[in-house]
C-alpha positions as CSV (number, residue, x, y, z in Angstrom):
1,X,0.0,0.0,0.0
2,X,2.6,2.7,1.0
3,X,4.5,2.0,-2.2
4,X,1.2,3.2,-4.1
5,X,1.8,6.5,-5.6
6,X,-1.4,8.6,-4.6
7,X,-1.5,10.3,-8.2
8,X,-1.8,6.9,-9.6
9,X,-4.2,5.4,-6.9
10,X,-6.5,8.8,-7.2
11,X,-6.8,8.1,-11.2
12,X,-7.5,4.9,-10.4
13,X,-10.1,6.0,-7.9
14,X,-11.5,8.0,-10.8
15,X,-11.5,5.7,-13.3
16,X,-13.8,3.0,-11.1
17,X,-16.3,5.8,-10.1
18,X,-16.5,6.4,-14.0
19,X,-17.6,2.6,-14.3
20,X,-19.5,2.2,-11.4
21,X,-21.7,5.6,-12.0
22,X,-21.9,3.4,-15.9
23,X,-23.3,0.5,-14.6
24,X,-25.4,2.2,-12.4
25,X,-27.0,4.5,-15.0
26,X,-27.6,0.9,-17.2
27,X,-29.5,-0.6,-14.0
28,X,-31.3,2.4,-13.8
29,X,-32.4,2.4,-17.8
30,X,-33.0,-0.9,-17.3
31,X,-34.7,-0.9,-14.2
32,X,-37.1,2.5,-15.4
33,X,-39.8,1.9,-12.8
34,X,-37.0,2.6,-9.6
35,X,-37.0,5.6,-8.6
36,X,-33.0,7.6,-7.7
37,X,-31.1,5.3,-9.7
38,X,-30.7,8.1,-12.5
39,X,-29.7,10.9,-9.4
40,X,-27.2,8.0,-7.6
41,X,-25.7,7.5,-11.1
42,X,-25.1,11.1,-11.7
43,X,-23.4,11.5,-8.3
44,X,-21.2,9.6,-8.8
45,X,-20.3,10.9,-12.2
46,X,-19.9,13.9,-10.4
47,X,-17.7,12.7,-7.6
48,X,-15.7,11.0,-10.1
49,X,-14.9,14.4,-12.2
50,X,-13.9,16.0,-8.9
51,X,-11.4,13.4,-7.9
52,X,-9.7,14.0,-11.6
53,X,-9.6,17.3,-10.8
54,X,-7.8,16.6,-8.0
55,X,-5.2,15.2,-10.1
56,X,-4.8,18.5,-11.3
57,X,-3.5,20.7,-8.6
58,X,0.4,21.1,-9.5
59,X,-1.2,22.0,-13.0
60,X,-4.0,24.1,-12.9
61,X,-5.3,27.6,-10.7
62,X,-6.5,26.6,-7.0
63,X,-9.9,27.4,-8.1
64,X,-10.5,24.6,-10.5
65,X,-8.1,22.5,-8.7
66,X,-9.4,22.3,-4.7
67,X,-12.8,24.5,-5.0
68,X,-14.4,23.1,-8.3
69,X,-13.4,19.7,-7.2
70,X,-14.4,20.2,-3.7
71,X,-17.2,21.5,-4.6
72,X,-18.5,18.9,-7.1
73,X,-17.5,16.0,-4.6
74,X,-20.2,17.3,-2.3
75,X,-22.6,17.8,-5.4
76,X,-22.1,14.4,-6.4
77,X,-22.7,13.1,-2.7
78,X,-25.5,15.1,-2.3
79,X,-27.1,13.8,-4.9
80,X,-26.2,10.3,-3.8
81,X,-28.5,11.3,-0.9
82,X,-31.3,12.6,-3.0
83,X,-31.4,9.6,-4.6
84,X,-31.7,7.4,-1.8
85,X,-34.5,9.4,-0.5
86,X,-36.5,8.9,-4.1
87,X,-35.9,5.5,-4.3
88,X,-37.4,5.3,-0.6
89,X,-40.1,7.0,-2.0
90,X,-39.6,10.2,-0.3
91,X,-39.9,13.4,-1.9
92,X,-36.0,15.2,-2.8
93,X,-35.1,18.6,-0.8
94,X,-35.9,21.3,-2.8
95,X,-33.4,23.1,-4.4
96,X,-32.6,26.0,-2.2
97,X,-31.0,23.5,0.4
98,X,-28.2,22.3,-2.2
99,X,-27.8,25.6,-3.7
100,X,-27.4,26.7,0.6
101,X,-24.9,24.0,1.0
102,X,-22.7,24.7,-1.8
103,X,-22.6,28.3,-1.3
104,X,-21.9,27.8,2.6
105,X,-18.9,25.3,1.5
106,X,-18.0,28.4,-1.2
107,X,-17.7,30.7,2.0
108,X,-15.9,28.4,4.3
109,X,-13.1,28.1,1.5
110,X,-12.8,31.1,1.3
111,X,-12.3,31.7,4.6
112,X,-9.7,28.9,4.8
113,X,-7.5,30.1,1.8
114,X,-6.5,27.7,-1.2
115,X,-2.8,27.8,0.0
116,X,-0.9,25.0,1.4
117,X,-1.4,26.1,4.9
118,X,-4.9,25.8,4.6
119,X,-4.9,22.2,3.7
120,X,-5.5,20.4,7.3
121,X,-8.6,22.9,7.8
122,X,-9.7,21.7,3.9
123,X,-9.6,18.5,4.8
124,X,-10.9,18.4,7.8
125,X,-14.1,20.4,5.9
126,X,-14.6,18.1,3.6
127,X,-14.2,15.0,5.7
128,X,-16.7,16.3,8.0
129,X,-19.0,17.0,4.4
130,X,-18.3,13.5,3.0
131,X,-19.5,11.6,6.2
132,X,-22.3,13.6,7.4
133,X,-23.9,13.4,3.8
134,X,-22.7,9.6,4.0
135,X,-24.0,9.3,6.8
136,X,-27.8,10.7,5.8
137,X,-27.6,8.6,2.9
138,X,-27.3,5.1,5.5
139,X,-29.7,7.0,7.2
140,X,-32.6,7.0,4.0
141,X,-31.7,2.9,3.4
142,X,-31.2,1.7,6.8
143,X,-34.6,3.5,7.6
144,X,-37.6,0.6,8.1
145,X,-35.5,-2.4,7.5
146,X,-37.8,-5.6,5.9
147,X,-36.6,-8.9,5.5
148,X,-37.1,-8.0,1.7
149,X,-34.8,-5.4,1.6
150,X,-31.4,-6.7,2.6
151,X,-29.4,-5.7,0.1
152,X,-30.7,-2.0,1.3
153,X,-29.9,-2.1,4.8
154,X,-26.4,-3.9,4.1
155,X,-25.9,-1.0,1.3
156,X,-27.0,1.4,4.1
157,X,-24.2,0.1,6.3
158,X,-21.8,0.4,4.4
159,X,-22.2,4.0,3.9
160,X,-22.4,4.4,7.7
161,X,-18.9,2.4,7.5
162,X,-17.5,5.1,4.7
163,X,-18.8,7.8,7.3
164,X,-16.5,6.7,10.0
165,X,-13.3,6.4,7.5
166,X,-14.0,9.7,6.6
167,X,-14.4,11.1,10.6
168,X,-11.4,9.1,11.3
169,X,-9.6,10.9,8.6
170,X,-10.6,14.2,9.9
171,X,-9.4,13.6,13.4
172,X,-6.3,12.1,12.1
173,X,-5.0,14.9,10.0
174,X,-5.8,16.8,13.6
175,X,-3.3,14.5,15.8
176,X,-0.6,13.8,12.8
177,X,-0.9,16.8,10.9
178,X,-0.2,16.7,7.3
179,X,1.6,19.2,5.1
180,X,1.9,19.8,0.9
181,X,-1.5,18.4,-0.5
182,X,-3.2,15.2,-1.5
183,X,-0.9,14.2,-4.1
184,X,2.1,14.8,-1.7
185,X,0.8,14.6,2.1
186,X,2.1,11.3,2.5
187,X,0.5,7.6,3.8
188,X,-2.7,8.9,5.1
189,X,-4.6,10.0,1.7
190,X,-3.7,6.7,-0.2
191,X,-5.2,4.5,2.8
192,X,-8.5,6.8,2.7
193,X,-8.5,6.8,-0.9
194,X,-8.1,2.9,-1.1
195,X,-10.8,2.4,1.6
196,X,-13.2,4.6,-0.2
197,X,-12.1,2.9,-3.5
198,X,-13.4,-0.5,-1.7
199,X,-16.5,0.9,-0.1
200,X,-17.3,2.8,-3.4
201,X,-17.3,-0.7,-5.3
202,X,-19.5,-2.1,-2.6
203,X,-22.2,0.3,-2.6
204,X,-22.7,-0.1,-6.5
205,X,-22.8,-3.8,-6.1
206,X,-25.3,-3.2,-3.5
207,X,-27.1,-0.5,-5.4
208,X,-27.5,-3.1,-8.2
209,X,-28.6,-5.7,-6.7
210,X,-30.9,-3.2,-4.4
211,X,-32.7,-2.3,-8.6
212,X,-33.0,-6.2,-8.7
213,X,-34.6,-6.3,-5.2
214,X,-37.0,-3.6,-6.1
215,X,-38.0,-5.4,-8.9
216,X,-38.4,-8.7,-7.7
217,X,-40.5,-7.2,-4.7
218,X,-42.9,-5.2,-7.2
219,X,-43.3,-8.3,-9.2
220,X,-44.5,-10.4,-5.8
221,X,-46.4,-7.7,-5.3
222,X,-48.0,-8.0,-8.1
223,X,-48.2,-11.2,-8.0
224,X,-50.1,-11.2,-4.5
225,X,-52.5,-8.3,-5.7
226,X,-56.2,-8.5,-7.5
227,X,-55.4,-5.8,-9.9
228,X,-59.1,-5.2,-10.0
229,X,-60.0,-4.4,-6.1
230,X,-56.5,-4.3,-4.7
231,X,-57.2,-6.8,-2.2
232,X,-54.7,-10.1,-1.7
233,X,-54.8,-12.7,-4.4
234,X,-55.6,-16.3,-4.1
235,X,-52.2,-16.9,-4.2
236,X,-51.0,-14.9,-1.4
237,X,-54.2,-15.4,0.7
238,X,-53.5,-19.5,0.3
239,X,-49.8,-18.9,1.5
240,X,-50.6,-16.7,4.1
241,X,-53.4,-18.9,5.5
242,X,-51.7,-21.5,7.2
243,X,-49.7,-19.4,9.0
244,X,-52.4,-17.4,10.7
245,X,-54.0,-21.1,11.5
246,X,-50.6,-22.5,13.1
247,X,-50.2,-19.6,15.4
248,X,-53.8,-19.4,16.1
249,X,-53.5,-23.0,17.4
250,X,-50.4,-22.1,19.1
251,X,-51.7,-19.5,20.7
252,X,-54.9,-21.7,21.5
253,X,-57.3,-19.0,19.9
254,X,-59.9,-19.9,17.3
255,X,-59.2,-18.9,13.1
256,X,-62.5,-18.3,11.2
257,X,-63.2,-18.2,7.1
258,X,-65.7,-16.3,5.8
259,X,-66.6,-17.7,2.1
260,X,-68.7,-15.0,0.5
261,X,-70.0,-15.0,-3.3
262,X,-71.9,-11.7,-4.6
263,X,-75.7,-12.9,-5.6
264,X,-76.9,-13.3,-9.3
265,X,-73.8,-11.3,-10.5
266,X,-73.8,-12.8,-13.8
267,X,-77.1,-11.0,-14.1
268,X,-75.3,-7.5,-13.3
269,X,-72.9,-8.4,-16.3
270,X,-75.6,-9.2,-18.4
271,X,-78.1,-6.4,-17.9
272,X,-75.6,-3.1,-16.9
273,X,-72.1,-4.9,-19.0
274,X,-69.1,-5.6,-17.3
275,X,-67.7,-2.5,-16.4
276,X,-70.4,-2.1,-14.0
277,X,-69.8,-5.5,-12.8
278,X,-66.3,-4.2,-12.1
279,X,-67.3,-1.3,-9.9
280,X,-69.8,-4.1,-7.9
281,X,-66.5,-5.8,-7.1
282,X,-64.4,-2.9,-6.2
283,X,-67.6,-1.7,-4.0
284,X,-67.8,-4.8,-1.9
285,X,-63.7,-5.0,-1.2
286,X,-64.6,-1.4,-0.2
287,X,-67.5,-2.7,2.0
288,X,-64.8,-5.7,3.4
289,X,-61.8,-3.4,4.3
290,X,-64.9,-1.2,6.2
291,X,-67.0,-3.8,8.0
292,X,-63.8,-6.0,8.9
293,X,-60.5,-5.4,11.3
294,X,-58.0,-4.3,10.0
295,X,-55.6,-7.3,11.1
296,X,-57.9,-9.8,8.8
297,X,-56.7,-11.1,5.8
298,X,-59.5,-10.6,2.7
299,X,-58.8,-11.7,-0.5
300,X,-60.4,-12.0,-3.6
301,X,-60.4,-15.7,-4.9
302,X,-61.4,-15.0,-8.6
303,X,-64.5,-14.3,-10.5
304,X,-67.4,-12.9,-7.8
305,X,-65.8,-14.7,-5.0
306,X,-64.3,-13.4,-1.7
307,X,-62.2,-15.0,1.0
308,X,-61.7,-13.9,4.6
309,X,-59.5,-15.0,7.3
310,X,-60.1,-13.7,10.9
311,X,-57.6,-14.8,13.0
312,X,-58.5,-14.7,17.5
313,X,-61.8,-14.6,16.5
314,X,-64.7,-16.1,18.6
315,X,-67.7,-18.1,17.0
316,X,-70.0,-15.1,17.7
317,X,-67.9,-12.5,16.5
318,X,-67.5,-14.0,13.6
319,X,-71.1,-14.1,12.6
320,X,-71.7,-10.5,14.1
321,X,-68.8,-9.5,11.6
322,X,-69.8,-11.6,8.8
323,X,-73.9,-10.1,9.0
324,X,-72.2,-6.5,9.5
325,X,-71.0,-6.8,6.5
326,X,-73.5,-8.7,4.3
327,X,-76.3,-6.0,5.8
328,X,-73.8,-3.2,4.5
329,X,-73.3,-4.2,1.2
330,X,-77.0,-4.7,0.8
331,X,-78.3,-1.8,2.2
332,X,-75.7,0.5,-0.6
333,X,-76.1,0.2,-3.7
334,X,-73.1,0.4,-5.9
335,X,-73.2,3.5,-7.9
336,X,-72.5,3.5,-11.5
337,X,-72.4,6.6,-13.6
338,X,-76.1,7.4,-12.9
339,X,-77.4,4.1,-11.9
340,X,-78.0,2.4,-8.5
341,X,-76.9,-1.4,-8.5
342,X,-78.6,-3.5,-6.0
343,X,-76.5,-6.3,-5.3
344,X,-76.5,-9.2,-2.1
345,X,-73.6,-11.3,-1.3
346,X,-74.1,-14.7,0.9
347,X,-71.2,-16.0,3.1
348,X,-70.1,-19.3,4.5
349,X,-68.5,-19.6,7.9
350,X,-66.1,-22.1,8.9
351,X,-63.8,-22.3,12.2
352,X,-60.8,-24.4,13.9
353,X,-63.3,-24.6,16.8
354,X,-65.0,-26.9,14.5
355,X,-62.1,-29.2,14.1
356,X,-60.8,-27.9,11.0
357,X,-56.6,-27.9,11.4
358,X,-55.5,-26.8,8.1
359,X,-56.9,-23.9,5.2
360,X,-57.9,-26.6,2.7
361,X,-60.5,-28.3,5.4
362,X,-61.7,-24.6,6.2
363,X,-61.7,-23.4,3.4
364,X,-63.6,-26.7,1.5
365,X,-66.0,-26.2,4.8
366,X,-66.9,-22.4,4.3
367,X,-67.8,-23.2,0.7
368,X,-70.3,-25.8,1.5
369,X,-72.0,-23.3,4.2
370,X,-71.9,-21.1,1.2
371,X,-73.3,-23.4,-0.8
372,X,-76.0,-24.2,1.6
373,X,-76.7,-20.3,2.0
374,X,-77.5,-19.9,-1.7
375,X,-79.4,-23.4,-1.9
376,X,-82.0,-21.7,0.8
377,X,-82.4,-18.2,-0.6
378,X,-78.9,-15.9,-1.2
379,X,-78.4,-12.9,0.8
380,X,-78.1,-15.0,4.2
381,X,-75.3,-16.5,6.6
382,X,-74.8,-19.8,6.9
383,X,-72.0,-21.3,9.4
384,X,-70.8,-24.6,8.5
385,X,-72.1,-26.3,12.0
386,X,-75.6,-25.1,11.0
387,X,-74.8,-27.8,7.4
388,X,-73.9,-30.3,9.6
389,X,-76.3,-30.2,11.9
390,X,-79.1,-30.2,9.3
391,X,-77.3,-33.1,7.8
392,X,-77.1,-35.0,11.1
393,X,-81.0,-34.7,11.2
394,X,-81.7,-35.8,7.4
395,X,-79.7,-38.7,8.5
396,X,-82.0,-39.5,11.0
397,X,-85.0,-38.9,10.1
């Protein structure tokens, strides 16, 4: 390492920002739906300009040389932040607060002088710049860690790890003060530089795989969405189910389905089209996310059929909940353009208390209670012991 010239290792510095910022921009055109790639890629572009200016300073006027290049180091890691931020899905700062920053760092120079006897207070600056705005960029990813967001939080970290090289910097230059500049000081600017050149390369793997994440999460989501009424899928209501039931029998408390199928809808396709048979669907997942908790899992299984899991919840507050809601959607009509759409939904209730163990048994439960419901009029509840019950008795008799 000490054998590194710091010329050399700062070029190289530059050159690998170059690439990463390329690849990032590429993951970003590919990946157009996430949000901050295009700002994190132009940050670094920036920060990568800056460093090659730095190159510069036996050559070139101080202004170009330490200001410019100071200046667009913090651009470019400002905008590193604002991009973290949007793909967060926060709003950016406006633009007074950059313009603030930049013109406060403009000051400070200037205050400091561009001569080599200003260089410890420069650096000091600037490594106090680099890791606080390093430091409110781990802030933005490390902010509401999810399981499905690793590669976020461990990009997060490692920012927060690039804020501490760059404190420890500062406070070194303090205790060992430096003279000359970074091309000359000595030891300490080739170790930052390679630790920064490391951390650098890390964070755009991260950022990467972070596009690739995003993606994969959207498609689940997707995936687990009716795009018509925004409620779960099938599929995500049939892998969420059994592990409501298994902790509901861990917990000893009773899991309930609620099997519910809107009445005579093909006759609201047929007589007002299918568009207002849309807006009935979209009005009773409405009248669901209304008349049940907010804890219960509803779902839309396909077609005019809904699905919903209550999890701690007694016999009898099941069928309070379940008549809340089937009065509810039958006393409001759905309203379409200028038409009033009276529409009944019956529902089947099953229940662990029952005996049912698993969703399949539930679930194959609640749709005969449902079927029973419709066989004896529509617009009713029907619990799965009331079937067997009345199927004990035919047996009898």
């Amino acid at each position: 390492m000490p054998e590194l010239d710091p010329k050399t290792l700062i070029i190289i510095a530059a050159i690998t920002l170059i690439i990463t910022s390329g690849a990032i921009l590429i993951s970003s055109i590919i990946n157009r739906h996430v949000a901050g790639a295009k700002q994190w890629a132009l940050g670094y572009m920036l920060i990568a300009t800056g460093v090659i200016l730095q190159t510069t300073q036996q050559y070139i006027h101080p202004i170009f040389s330490i200001v410019l290049m100071n200046q667009l180091i913090t651009a470019g890691c400002y905008l590193a932040w604002m991009g973290a931020r949007i793909f967060q899905r926060k709003s950016p700062l406006p633009l007074r607060y950059f313009i603030i920053v930049q013109l406060i760092l403009l000051l400070m120079f200037t205050l400091i002088g561009l001569e080599g006897s200003g260089f410890t207070n420069r650096v000091v600056l600037m490594s106090a710049v680099i890791a606080l705005l390093s430091a409110l960029t781990a802030r933005e990813l490390i902010t509401n860690y999810n399981k499905k967001n690793i590669a976020t939080t461990i990009t997060g970290i490692t920012f927060a790890l690039l804020a501490i090289v760059f404190i420890a910097r500062g406070i070194s230059i303090e205790i060992f003060p430096e003279r000359g500049n970074m091309l000359t000081a000595g030891k300490a600017p080739v170790i930052t530089y390679f630790i920064t050149l490391i951390f650098n390369i890390l964070i755009t793997f991260g950022f990467i795989i972070m596009l690739t994440e995003r993606l994969e999460n959207r498609l689940q989501q997707l995936a687990d969405t009716d795009f018509l009424t925004g409620l779960d899928s099938r599929r995500a209501i049939v892998n969420s189910a059994e592990r409501l039931i298994s902790r509901g029998q861990y917990e000893n408390s009773n899991t309930a389905l609620l099997m519910m199928d809107l009445d005579k809808f093909k006759q609201v396709n047929d007589t007002y089209g299918h568009l207002a048979g849309d807006a009935v669907l979209c009005h009773f997942a409405k009248t669901m996310r209304q008349c049940l908790r907010p804890n219960d899992l509803i779902g839309r299984m396909g077609g005019e059929e809904f699905v919903a899991i209550l999890a701690n919840s007694s016999f009898s507050d099941t069928t309070a909940a379940a008549e809340r809601l089937r009065a509810a959607f039958e006393s409001e009509p759905t309203q379409f353009n200028d038409q009033l759409i009276d529409t009944t939904v019956s529902i089947g209730i099953s229940a662990t208390e029952d005996g049912a163990d698993n969703f399949d048994q539930l679930f194959k439960e609640a749709d005969h209670a449902l079927y029973h419901a419709k066989r004896t009029g529509r617009n009713r509840i029907a619990s799965h012991s009331d079937t067997a019950k009345i199927k004990t008795e035919e047996s009898i008799s």
